[in-house]
C-alpha positions in Angstrom: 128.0 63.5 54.0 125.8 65.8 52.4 123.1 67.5 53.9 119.7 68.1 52.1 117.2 70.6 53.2 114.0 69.3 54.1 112.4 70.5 51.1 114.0 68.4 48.8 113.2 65.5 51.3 109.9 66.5 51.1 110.0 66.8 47.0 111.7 63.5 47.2 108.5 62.3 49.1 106.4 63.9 47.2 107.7 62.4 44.2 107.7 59.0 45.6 104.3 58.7 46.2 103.3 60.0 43.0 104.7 56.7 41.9 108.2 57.9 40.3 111.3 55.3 41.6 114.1 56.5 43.6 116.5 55.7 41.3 114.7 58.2 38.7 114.1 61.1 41.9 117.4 60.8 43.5 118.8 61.4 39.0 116.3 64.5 39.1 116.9 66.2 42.6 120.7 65.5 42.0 121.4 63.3 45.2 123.9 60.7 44.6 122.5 57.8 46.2 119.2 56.4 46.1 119.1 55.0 49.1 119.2 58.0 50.9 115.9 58.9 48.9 114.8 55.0 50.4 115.9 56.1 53.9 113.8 59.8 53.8 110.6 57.9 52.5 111.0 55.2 55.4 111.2 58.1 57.7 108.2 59.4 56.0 106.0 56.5 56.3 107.4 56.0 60.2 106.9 59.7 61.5 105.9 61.9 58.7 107.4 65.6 58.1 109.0 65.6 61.4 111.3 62.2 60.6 112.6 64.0 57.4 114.1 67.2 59.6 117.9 67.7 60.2 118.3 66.3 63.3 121.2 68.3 65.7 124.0 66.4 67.2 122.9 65.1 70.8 126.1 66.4 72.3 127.7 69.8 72.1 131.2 70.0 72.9 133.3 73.1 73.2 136.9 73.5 71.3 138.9 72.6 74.1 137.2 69.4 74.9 137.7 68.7 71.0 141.5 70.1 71.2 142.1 67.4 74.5 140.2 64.2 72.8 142.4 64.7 69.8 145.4 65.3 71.8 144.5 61.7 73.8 143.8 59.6 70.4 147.0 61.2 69.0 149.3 60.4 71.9 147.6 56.6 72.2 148.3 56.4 68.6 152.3 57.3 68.9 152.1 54.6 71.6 150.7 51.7 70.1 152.8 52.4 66.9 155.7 51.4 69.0 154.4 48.3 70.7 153.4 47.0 66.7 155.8 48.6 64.4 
């Protein structure tokens, strides 16, 4: 997923309620979906400049923890394949 700076979110707003449709700003601003256009203006309308910020991920987890999960899904994985395979 693509991440768009909040300029263009804002130029996408902007745009928007100069009366130009999604479909025409998300062609112009190059974003492949409209509906991500759809989805910044319905943050807009709901909590202004500050819904249209990048939001950080609620949890921060260091490599290791990342290194175990992966190890856990890959060894659960290995098991089920030979209870249905």
């Amino acid at each position: 997923m693509t991440k768009f700076s909040l300029e263009i979110k804002l130029k996408a707003v902007q745009l928007y309620l100069s009366g130009i449709g999604s479909s025409t700003i998300a062609r112009r601003l190059s974003i492949k979906e409209k509906t991500s256009v759809q989805i910044w203006i319905a943050r807009y309308q709901e909590y202004g400049v500050q819904g249209l910020e990048i939001r950080s991920p609620q949890y921060n987890y260091d490599g290791d923890f990342k290194l175990k999960v992966l190890k856990l899904r890959y060894q659960k994985c290995s098991i089920l394949s030979i209870y249905f395979f």
